[in-house]
TORZA-872377 format. One record per residue (C-alpha): residue in one letter; residue number from 1; chain; x, y, z. Coordinates in Angstrom, 2 decimals, padded with zeros to 5 digits. Example, Ala and Ser with C-alpha at 12.3 -4.5 7.8 and 13.67 -1.06 7.14 Angstrom:
# TORZA-872377
+------+-----+-----+---------+---------+---------+
: type : seq : mol :       X :       Y :       Z :
+------+-----+-----+---------+---------+---------+
:    A :   1 :   A :  012.30 : -004.50 :  007.80 :
:    S :   2 :   A :  013.67 : -001.06 :  007.14 :
+------+-----+-----+---------+---------+---------+
END
This chain:
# TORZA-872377
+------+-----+-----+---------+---------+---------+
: type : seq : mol :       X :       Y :       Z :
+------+-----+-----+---------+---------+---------+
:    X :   1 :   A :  000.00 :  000.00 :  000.00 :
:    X :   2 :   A :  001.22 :  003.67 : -000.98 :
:    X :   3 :   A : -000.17 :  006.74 : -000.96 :
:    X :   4 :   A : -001.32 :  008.54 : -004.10 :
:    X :   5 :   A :  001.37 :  011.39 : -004.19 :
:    X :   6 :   A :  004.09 :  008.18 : -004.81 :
:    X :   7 :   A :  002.55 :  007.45 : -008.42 :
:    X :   8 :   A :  004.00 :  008.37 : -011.03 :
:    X :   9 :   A :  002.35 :  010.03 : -014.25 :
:    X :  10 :   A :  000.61 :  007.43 : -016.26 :
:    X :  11 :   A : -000.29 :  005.09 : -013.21 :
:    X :  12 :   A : -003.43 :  003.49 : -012.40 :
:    X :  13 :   A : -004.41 :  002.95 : -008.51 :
:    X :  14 :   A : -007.06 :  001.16 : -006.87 :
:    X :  15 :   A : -008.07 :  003.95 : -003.88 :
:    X :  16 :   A : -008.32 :  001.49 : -000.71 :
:    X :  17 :   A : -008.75 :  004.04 :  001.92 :
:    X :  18 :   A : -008.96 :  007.97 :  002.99 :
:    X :  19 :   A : -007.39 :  009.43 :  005.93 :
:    X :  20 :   A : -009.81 :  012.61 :  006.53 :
:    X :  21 :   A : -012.83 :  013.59 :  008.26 :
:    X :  22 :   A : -016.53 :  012.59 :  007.55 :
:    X :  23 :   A : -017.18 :  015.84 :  005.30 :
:    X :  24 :   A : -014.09 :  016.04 :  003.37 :
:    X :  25 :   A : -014.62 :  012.21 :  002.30 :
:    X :  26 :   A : -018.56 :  012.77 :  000.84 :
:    X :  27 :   A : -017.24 :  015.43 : -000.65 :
:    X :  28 :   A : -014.14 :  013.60 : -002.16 :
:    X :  29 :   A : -017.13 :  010.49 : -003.20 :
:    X :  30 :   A : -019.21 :  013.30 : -005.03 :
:    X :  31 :   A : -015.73 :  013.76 : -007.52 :
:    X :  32 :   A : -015.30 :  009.89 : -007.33 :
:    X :  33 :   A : -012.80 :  009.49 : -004.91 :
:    X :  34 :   A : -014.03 :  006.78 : -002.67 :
:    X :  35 :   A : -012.15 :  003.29 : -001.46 :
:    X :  36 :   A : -012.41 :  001.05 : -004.35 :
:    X :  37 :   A : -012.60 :  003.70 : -007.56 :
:    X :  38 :   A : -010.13 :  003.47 : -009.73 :
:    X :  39 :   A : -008.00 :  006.59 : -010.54 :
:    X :  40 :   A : -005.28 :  007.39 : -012.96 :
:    X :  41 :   A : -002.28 :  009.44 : -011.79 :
:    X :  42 :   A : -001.72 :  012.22 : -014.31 :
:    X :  43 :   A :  000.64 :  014.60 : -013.71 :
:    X :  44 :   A :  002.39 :  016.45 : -011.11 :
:    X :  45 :   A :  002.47 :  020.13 : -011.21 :
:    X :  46 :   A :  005.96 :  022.00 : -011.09 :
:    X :  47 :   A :  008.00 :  021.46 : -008.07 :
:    X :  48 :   A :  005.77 :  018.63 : -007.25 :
:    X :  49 :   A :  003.49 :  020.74 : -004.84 :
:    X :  50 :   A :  000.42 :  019.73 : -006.43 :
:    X :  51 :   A : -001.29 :  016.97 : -008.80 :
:    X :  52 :   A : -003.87 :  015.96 : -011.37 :
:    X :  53 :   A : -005.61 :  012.65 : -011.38 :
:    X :  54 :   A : -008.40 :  011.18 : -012.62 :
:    X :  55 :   A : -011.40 :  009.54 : -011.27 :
:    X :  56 :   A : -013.91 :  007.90 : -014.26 :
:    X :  57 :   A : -014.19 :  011.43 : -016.59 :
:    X :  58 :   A : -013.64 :  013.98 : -013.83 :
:    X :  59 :   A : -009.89 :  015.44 : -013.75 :
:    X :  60 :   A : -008.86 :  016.34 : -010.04 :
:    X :  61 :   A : -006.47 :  018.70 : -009.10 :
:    X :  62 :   A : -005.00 :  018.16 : -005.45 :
:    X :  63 :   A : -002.52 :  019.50 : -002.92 :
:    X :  64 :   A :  000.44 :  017.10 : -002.05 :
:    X :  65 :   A : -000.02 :  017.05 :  001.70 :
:    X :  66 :   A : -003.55 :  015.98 :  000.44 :
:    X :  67 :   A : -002.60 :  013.16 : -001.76 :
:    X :  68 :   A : -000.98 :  011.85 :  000.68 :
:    X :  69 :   A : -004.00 :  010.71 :  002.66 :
:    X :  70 :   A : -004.96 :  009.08 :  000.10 :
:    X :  71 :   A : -003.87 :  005.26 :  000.20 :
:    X :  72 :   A : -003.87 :  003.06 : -003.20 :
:    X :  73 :   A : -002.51 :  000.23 : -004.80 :
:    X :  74 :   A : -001.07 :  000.08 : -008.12 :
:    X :  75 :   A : -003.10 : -001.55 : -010.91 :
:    X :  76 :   A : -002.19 : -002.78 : -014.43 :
:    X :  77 :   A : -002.88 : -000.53 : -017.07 :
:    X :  78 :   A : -004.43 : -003.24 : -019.33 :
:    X :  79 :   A : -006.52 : -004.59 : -016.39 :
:    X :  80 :   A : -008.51 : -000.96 : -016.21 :
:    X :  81 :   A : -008.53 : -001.26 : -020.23 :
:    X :  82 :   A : -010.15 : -004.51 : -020.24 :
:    X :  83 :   A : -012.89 : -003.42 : -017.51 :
:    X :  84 :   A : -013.90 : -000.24 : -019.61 :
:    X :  85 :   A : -015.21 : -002.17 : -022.57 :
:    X :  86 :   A : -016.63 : -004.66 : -021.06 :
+------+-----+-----+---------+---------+---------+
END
C-alpha cells in the first residue's frame, strides 16, 4: 500500500482508503474518490506541490499534503482497459 502522491504520471491505482474527516470524504465520493474507484495518476504540477488525477471522466487537481491521505494500490494498465469495454 502507498499513498497517491508516490505514483508516477501514467499510473493506475485502486483507492483502498482515505485518511480525513466525515465531510471532506462525501465530498471527495461526489468527484469519485471513494475506497475502491479506480484513478489514474496524471501529472504532477511544477515542483511537485500539487497533482492531477483522474477519477472515471472527472480530472482532479489536489494539494500534495492531500494526496498523501490518500492510500492506493497500483493496478495494471491493461486490467482498467479490459474493464472499460466490457
Amino acid at each position: 500500500m502507498i499513498t497517491l502522491n508516490e505514483l508516477k504520471a501514467g499510473e493506475n491505482a485502486e483507492i483502498l482508503g482515505i485518511e480525513a474527516d466525515k465531510d471532506v470524504k462525501e465530498r471527495l465520493k461526489m468527484l469519485g474518490i471513494f475506497p475502491g474507484a479506480r484513478v489514474c495518476f496524471l501529472k504532477r504540477a511544477f515542483f511537485g506541490q500539487e497533482c492531477l488525477i483522474r477519477a472515471d471522466c472527472v480530472r482532479i487537481g489536489m494539494r500534495r499534503n492531500f494526496a498523501e491521505k490518500i492510500f492506493v494500490v497500483r493496478i495494471d494498465k491493461t486490467e482498467t482497459q479490459g474493464e472499460a469495454k466490457a
